[in-house]
C-alpha positions in Angstrom: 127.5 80.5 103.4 127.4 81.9 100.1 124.4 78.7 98.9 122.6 79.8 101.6 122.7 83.8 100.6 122.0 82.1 97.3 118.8 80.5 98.7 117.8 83.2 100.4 117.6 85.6 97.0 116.1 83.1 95.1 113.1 82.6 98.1 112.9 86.5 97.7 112.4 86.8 94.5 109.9 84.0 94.3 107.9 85.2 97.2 107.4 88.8 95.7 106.8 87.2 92.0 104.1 85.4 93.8 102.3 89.0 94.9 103.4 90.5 92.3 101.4 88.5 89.3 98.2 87.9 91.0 97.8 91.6 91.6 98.9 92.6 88.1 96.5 89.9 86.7 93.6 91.3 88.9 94.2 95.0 88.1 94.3 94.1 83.8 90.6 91.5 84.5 89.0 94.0 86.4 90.7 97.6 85.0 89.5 101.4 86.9 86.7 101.0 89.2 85.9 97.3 88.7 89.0 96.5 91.0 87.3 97.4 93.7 83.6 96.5 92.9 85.0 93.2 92.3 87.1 92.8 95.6 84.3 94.1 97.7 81.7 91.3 95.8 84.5 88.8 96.0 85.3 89.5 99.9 82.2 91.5 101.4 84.0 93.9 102.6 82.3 97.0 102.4 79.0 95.0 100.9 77.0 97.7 102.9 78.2 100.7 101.0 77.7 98.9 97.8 74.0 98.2 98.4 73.4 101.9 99.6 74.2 102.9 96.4 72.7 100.3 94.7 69.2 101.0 96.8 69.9 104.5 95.6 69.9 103.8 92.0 66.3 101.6 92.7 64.5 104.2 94.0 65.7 106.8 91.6 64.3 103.7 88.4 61.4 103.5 90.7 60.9 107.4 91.1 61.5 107.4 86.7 64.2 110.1 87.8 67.4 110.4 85.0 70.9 108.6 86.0 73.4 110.9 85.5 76.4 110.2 83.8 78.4 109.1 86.8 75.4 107.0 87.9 75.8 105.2 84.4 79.7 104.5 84.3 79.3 103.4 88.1 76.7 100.9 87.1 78.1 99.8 84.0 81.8 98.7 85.8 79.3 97.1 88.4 77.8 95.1 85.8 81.5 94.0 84.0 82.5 93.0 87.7 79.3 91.1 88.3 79.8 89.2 85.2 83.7 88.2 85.3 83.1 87.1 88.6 79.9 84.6 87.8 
């Protein structure tokens, strides 16, 4: 009886290491923002909202309007997510 309790701690302990590291690993490659920009390019979920924004940001290059400072960090983690994931 006690093996088995044995087993059983040892199963635990490897199934939460295994969703443990991958999500660690994930959140240090893509750090802030890029964790989600990078599942939703990974997955497509929530593609839609993503090229909203990104529409957004054409028409305000097309229009020669200024990207604010928001705009800028947005598209710079889009860009580092984009890239680790090619």
């Amino acid at each position: 009886m006690k093996k088995a309790r044995n087993w059983k701690k040892i199963l635990f302990w490897i199934l939460i290491t295994a969703l443990v590291v991958p999500v660690a690993v994930l959140l240090a490659y893509f750090p802030g923002q890029q964790t989600l920009l990078s599942l939703t390019l990974a997955t497509g979920i929530g593609v839609e909202k993503l090229q909203d924004r990104v529409d957004e940001f054409e028409e305000k290059a097309i229009r020669k309007e200024p990207f604010s400072k928001e705009d800028k960090v947005f598209l710079k983690d889009f860009i580092h997510a984009s890239s680790k994931l090619t």
